[in-house]
N, C-alpha and C positions, 0 to 999 in steps of 0.2 A: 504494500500500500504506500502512496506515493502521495506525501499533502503539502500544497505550497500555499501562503496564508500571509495577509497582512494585520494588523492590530486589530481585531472586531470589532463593533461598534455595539452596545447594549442592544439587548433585544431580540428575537429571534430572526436567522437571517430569509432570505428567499433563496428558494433554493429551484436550479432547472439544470435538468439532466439533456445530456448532450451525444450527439453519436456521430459527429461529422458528416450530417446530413442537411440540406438546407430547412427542411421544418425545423431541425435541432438549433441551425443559426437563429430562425423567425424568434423563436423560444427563446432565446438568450437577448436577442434583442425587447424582446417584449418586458421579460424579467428584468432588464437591467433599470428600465425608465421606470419599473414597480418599485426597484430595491433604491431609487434614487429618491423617489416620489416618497416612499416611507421613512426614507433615512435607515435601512438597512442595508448589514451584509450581503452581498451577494456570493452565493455558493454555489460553483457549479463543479456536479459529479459525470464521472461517468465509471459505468461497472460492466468488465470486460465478460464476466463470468467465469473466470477462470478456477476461481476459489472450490465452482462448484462441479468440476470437470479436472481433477488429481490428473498427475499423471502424462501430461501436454507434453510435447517433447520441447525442449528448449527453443529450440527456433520457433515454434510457434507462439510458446509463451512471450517470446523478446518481442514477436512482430503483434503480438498484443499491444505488447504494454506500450512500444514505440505509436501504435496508431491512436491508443488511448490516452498517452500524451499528448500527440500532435491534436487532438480533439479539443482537449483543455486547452493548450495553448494560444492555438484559433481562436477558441470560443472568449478565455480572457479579455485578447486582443481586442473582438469584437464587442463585448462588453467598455471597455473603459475609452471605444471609439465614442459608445452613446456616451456614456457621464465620467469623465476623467477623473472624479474624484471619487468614486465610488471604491470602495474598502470589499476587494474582491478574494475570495479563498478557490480554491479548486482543489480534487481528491479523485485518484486513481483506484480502484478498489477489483480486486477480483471477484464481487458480489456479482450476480446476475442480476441487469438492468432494472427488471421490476421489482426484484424483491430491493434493492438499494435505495430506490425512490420512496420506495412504501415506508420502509425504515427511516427515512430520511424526515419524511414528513409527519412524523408525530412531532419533532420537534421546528418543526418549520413555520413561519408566516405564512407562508403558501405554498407550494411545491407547483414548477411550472413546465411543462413538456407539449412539444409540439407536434404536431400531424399530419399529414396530407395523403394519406390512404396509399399512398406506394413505399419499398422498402426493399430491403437486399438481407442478403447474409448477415452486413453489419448496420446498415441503418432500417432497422425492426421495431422502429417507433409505433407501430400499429399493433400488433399483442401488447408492447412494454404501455404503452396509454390506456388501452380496455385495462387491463390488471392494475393500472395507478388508481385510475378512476374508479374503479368497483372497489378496492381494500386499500386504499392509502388515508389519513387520516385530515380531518382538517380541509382547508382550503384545496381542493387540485384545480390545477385552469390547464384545459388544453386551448396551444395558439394555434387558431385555422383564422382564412380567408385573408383580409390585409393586416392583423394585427392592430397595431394604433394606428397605423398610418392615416390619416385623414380623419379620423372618429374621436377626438378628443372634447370636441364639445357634443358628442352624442350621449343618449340617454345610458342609464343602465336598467336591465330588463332584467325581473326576474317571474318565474309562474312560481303561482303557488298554492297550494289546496288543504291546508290546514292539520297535516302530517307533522308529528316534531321533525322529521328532516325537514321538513319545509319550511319550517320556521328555525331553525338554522339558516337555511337558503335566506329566507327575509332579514333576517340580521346581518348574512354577508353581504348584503345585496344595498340594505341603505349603508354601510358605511362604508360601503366603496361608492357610491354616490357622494356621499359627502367630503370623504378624500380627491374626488374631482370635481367637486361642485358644480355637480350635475343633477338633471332631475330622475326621477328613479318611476319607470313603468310595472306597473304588479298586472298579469295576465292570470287569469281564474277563468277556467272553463267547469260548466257546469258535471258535462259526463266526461269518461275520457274514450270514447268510442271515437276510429279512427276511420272511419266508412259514412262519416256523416254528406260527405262531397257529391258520391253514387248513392246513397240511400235516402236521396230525399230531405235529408233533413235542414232545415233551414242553419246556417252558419251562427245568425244574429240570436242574440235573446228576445221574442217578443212576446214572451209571455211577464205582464208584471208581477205577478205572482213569484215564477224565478227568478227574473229580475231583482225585486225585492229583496229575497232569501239569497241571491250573491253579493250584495250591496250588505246588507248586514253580516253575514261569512267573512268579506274582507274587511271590512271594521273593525271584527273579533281577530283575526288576524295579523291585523295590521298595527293593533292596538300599543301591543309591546314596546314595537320598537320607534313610531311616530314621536312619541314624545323624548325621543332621546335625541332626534336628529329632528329636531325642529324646522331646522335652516333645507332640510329637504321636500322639493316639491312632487308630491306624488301624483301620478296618473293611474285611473284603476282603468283596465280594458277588460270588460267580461264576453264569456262566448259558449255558444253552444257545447260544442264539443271538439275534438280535435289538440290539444293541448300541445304536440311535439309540432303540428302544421302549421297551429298561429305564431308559436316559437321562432321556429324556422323563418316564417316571415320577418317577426321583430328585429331578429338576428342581422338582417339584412341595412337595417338604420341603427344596430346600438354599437355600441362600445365593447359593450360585456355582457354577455346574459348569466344568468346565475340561478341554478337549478340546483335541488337539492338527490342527494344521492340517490335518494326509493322515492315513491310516488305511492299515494294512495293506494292503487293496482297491484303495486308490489305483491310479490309471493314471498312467503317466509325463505329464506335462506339463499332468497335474492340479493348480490348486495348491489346490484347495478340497475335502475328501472330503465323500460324502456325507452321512456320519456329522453331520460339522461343519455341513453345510450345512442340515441339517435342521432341528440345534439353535438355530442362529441365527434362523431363523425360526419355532419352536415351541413354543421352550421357555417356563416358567411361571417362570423365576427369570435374572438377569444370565447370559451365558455368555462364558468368558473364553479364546478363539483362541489355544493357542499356537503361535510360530512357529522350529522350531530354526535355530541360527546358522549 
């Protein structure tokens, strides 16, 4: 194990895992204007899996370790291009990718990895992101579409349905709004039936009756955490059904959307819902995994 490190700064750092792939770049750049924006460390690992694979012949081990260097080293660079004064660590580990992250982010701010649905032998960000996002801990954002680029005075988005993950999600959800002082949209669909397009069923609310009963549900929801983030202005958008399709849409105008790990529908021993699992691989903007304690 291989760790190079300047003086810490309090706090827990952000931490985004790397694999010399250009989503791994997006990621690190995305994470670095997070860990600057917070006034934290920035951490970035990458884990060869060697640890869990005895036995390598030495050349291969060396050509590990030299590519999982030249990854950090990159990825540093690339980091202290965004914020030059950012107080950046890096660590070389023979842990396998996912399980490193997942470790990583119990004690993390956030834990950030990036995506774009294609991969190789060594840039395998598409298992290592499903496995962060279903069992990692806390905060995960996977970066898809432009990153920040352009979206900084865009909303932040979150759905929510009254699930304690979900209110995790709402608490991560305004105070990253208010760390950009921005305004924060809350999405609540009534069913979560995904056929409502072909089956007829009208998109809007027009029954007042439901209407009413989602209008009071995000109130009770919302409740908690409104009075702690004052300075935040909220937008409630209620909908029929469809919950990952209206997402999918917001995704396209926000910043961040921010979804809670399980969903309502969840099955026991789920730890991924579908909801989440959609967005991680669809969306058009960062999405930010919460995971309640």
């Amino acid at each position: 194990m291989d760790s190079s490190a300047s003086s810490p700064e309090p706090g827990a750092p952000v931490v985004v895992g790397v694999d010399g792939s250009e989503a791994a770049t997006a990621a690190v750049h995305w994470a670095s204007r997070e860990a600057a924006l917070r006034q934290r460390m920035l951490r970035i690992v990458h884990g060869d899996g060697t640890a869990a694979g005895p036995g390598l012949p030495s050349p291969v081990s060396e050509a590990l370790a030299r590519y999982g260097q030249d990854c950090l080293d990159s990825a540093r660079a690339a980091a202290l291009h965004i914020a030059a004064a950012l107080t950046v660590e890096t660590e070389l580990s023979g842990t396998p990718p996912a399980r490193l992250l997942i470790d990583e982010s119990a004690t993390a701010e956030m834990t950030v990895i990036g995506w774009t649905g294609e991969g190789s032998a060594l840039a395998h960000l598409g298992s290592t992101m499903l496995a962060v996002t279903s069992s990692g801990h806390g905060k995960i954002v996977v970066v898809r579409g432009a990153g920040a680029d352009g979206r900084r005075e865009r909303p932040v988005v979150v759905g929510i349905d009254g699930t304690a993950v979900s209110n995790a999600a709402v608490g991560a959800a305004f105070a990253e709004a208010a760390l950009r002082r921005v305004p924060l949209v809350a999405v609540h669909t009534w069913h979560d039936l995904r056929t409502h397009w072909f089956a007829g069923m009208p998109e809007t609310v027009d029954d007042p009756a439901i209407a009413a009963a989602m209008d009071t549900r995000m109130t009770e929801w919302l409740a908690e955490w409104a009075p702690r983030y004052p300075e935040v202005e909220v937008t409630r958008r209620k909908y029929l059904a469809g919950p990952d399709l209206h997402l999918l849409h917001w995704s396209e105008s926000a910043q961040l959307v921010v979804v809670g790990s399980r969903g309502r529908g969840g099955f026991r021993g789920l730890l991924l819902g579908s909801t989440s699992n959609i967005l991680v691989q669809r969306a058009h903007c960062p999405v930010l995994v919460a995971h309640g304690v």
